[in-house]
Structures are given as C-alpha cells and as structure tokens.
C-alpha positions as CSV (number, residue, x, y, z in Angstrom):
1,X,0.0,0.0,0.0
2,X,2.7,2.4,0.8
3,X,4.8,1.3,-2.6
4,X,1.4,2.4,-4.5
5,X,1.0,6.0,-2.7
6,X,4.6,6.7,-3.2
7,X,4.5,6.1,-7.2
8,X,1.4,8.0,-7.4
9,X,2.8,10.8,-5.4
10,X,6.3,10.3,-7.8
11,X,3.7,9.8,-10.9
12,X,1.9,13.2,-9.9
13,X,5.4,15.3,-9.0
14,X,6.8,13.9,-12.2
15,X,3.6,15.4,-14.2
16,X,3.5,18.7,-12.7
17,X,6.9,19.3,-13.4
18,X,6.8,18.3,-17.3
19,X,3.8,20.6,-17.4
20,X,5.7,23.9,-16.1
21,X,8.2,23.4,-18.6
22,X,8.7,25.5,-21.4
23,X,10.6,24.0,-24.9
24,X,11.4,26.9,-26.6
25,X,15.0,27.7,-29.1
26,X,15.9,30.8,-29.2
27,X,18.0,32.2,-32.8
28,X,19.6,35.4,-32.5
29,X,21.1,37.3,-36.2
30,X,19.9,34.1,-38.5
31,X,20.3,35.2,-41.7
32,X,17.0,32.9,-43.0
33,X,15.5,35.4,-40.4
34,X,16.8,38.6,-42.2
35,X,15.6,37.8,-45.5
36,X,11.7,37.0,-43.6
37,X,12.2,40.8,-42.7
38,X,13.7,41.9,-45.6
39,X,11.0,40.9,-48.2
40,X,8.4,43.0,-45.8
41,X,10.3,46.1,-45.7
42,X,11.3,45.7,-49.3
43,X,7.3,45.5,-50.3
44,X,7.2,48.2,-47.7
45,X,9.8,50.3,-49.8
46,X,8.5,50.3,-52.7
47,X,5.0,51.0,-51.9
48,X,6.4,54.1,-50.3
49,X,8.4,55.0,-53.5
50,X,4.9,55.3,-55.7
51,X,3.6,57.5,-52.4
52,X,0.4,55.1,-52.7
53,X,0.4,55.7,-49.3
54,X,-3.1,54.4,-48.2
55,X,-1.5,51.1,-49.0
56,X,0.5,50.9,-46.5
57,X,-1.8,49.9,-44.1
58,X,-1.2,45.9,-44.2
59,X,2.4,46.4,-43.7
60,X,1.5,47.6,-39.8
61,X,0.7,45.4,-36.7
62,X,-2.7,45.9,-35.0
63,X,-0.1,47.5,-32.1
64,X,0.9,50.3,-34.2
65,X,-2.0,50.9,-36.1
66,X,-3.9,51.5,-32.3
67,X,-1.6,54.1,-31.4
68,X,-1.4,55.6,-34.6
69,X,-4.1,56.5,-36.9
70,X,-3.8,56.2,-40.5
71,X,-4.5,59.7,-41.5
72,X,-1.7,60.8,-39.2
73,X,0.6,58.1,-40.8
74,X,-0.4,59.8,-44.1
75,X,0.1,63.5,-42.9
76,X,3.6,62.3,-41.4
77,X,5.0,60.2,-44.8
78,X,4.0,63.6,-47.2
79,X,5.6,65.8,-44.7
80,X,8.7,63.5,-44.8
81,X,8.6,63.6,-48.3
82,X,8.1,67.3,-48.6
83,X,11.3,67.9,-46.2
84,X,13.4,65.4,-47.3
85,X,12.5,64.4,-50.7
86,X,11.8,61.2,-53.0
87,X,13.8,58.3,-52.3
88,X,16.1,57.6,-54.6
89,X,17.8,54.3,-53.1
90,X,18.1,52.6,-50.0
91,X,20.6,50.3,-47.9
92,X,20.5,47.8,-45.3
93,X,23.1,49.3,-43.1
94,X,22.4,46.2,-40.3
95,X,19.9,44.5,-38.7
96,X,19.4,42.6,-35.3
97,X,16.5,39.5,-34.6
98,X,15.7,37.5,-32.4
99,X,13.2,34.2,-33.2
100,X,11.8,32.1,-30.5
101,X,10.3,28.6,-32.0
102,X,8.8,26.7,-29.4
103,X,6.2,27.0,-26.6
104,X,6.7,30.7,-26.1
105,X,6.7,31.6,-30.2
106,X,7.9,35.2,-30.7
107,X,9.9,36.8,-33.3
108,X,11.7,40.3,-33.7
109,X,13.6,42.2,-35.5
110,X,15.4,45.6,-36.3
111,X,16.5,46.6,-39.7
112,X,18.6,49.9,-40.1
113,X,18.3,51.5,-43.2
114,X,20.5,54.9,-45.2
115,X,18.2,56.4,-47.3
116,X,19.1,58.8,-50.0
117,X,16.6,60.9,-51.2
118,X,16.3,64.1,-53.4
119,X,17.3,67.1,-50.6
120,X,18.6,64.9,-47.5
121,X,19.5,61.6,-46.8
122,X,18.0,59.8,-43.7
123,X,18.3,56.9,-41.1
124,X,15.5,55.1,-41.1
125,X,14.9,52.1,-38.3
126,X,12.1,49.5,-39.1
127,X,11.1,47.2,-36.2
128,X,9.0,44.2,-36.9
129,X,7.3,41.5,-34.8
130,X,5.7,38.6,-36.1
131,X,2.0,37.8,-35.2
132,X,-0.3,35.0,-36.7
133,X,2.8,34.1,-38.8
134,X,3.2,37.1,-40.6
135,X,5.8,39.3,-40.0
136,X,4.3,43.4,-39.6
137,X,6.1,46.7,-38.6
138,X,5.8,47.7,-35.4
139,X,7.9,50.6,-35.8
140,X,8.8,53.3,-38.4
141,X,11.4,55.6,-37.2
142,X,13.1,58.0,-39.4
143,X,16.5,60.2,-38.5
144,X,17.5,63.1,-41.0
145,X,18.9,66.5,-40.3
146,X,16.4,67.6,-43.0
147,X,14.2,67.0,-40.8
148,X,14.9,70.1,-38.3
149,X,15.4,72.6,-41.4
C-alpha cells in the first residue's frame, strides 16, 4: 500500500513538473530570419516609393495601427517627403533578430536603413514582430537632419 502512494505521489510530481516546462530555441542574427524581414520592408519600400500611401496599411501590426491612426501616418510620410525628398535608393546598413520557436513563439527584428533621397539623406529604423505568422512593422522611425530645417 505504501509502494502504490509513493508512485502515485512520484507519478503526480513527475507530471506537474513536465507541465511547467517550457521548450522553446531561441535564434539570434539568423540570416533565414533577415531575409523574412527583408521581403516586408522591401514590399514596404517600394509602396512608399509610388507614395500610394493608403496602402501601406497591411504592412503595420494591429499595435501600431492602435496608437497611430492612418491619416496621421499619411500626414507624417507627405511631410517626410516634402522635407526630405523622393527616395532615390536605400541600404541595409544592419539588422538585429531574435526568433523564439517553441512553446513561447515570438519573433523580432530591427533593420537599419541609409536612405538617399532628393534634398537629404535619412536613417530610417524599421522594427518588426511577427503575429499570426506574418511578420508586420511595429515601428517606423526615421532620422535626418532635414528633418529640423
């Protein structure tokens, strides 16, 4: 009688400790994961180029969309425009991610653009999470000294 409370009480520690677990792998800088990113912010790019800027919508995570409205996304991008010009071209100057596969799915990721365009050129940081397996910006960020004249 004892031999069978002790395996059930072994049985029951031995469950409630595979259940807390957590089996996750954790990729930092994968390349595979840059190129995910990069295909976004290229579709991103070149959207932005043709100033069809209503499209731009799908690019953005329900997070950033929340806190920023369309219109003002709109009213931001021509100002941008106006002050720094077209873009003429664009670099990947370096990037960071982090992907999570397991349990505890998440994915990040940080690409850091130079932009020349037709008055200034600009820095422009593009940080992207992915949600429902599709990778969306969750931040536009852009850095030019045109931007203060």
């Amino acid at each position: 009688m004892k031999n069978k409370i002790y395996v059930a009480l072994y049985l029951s520690c031995l469950l409630l400790i595979l259940t807390g677990c957590n089996f996750n792998s954790t990729y930092l800088n994968r390349e595979e994961d840059k190129k995910d990113a990069e295909k976004v912010t290229n579709e991103f790019y070149k959207v932005l180029e043709k100033k069809e800027f209503g499209k731009l919508t799908p690019f953005f995570s329900p997070r950033f969309t929340a806190v920023t409205k369309p219109e003002k996304l709109n009213e931001f991008l021509v100002a941008t425009t106006n002050k720094l010009g077209e873009i003429k071209s664009k670099k990947l100057d370096h990037w960071e991610s982090k992907v999570v596969k397991g349990s505890n799915a998440t994915a990040n990721y940080v690409l850091y653009y130079i932009v020349e365009r037709t008055k200034f050129q600009s820095k422009e940081t593009i940080t992207l999470t992915a949600e429902n397996n599709q990778i969306k910006i969750l931040g536009y960020n852009i850095n030019s000294e045109g931007m203060y004249k």
